[in-house]
LOMILO-883297 format. One line per 8 residues: number of its first residue (from 1); their letters; for each residue x, y, z of C-alpha. Coordinates in steps of 0.2 Angstrom, whole numbers. Last residue first. Example, Ala and Ser with C-alpha at 12.3 -4.5 7.8 and 13.67 -1.06 7.14 Angstrom:
LOMILO-883297
2	SA	68:-5:36; 62:-22:39 .
//
This chain:
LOMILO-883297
151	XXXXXXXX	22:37:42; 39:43:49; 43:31:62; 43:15:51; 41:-1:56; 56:-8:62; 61:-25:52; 55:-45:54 .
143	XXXXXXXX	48:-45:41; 49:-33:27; 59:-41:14; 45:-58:17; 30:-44:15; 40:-39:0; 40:-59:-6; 23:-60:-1 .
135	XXXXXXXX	17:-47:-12; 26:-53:-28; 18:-70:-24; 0:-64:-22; 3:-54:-39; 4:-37:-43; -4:-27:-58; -19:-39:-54 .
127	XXXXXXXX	-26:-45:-70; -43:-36:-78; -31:-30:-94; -19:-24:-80; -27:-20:-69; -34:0:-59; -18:7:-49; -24:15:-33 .
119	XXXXXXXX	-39:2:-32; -30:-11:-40; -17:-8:-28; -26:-6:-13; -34:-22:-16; -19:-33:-17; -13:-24:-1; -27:-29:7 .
111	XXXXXXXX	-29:-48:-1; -10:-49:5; -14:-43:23; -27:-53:27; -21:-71:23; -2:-62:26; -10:-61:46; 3:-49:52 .
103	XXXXXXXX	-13:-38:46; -22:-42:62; -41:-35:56; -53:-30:68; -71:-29:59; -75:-12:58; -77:-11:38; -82:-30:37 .
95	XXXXXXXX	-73:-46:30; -70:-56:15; -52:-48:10; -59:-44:-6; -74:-36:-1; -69:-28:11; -56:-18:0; -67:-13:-11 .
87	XXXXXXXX	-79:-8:0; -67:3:9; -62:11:-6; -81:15:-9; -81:24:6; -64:32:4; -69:39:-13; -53:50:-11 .
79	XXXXXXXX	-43:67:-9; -53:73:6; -59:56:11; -44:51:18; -34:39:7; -21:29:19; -32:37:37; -47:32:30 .
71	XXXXXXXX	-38:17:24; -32:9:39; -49:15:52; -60:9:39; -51:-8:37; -51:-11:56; -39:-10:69; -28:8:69 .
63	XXXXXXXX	-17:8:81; -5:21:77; 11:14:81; 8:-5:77; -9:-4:66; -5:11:57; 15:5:57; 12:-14:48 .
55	XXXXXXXX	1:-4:33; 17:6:32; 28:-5:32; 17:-14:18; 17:-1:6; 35:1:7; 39:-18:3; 26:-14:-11 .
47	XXXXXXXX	38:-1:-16; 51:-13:-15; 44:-27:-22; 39:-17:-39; 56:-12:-43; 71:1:-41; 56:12:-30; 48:30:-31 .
39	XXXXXXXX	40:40:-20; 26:50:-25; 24:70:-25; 39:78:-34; 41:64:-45; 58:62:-57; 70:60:-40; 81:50:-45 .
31	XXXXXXXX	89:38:-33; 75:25:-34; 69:19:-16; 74:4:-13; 77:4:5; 65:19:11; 72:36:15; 62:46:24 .
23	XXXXXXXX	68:61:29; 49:70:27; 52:90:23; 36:89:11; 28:70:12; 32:59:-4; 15:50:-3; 15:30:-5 .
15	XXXXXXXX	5:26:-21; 0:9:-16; 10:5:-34; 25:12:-31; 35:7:-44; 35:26:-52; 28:17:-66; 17:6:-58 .
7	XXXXXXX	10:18:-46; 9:32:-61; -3:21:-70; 3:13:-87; -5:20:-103; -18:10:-112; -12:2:-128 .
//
């Protein structure tokens, strides 16, 4: 049996960086501490939950309007295949590096997260580790709420 990615064990499976002297404290995030780099969550939802306040807070806040702009600043270049990330990504949601994506769409944003997890976290067996309906219900948790200030 192939062993589990750190995303899905640590329930965070966009890999959500645990920033030195960050205050952050996401809702459902785990109260042990077992991973000095990532943030951990209670369950899936939640860290997705995460991932998507912080997809909401690069286009809000920091602007950012197209799929290269989101994940060169999500997996820069200096720690990832951003290009080929990018690509990925595209490809999925059916549009272009500099197109201008509006992630409040969910028929962008969920085929954006679900791509970033498969990217950060592989499949399971060739299945998604997180399905369309698991990433609405934490777009659904988020809604409506503050993005947040700290990513």
């Amino acid at each position: 049996m192939a062993e589990i990615p750190r995303g899905i064990r640590n329930r965070n499976p966009l890999n959500i960086r645990e920033l030195p002297g960050d205050r952050t404290h996401w809702e459902g995030e785990r109260t042990t501490d077992d991973d000095p780099s990532m943030e951990e969550f209670d369950s899936l939802v939640m860290g997705v939950r995460a991932g998507v306040k912080t997809l909401w807070t690069y286009q809000r806040k920091h602007k950012l309007r197209t799929v290269r702009q989101i994940i060169n600043r999500f997996a820069p270049p200096s720690e990832n295949e951003t290009d080929t990330y990018i690509e990925n990504v595209c490809r999925r949601m059916g549009v272009l590096p500099d197109d201008p994506v509006d992630l409040s769409n969910d028929n962008l944003l969920v085929p954006m997260v679900q791509a970033m997890i498969r990217q950060e976290c592989g499949t399971d067996n060739g299945k998604d580790w997180c399905s369309a309906g698991l990433i609405l219900a934490a777009i659904e948790l988020a809604r409506g709420e503050q993005p947040c200030a700290a990513s």
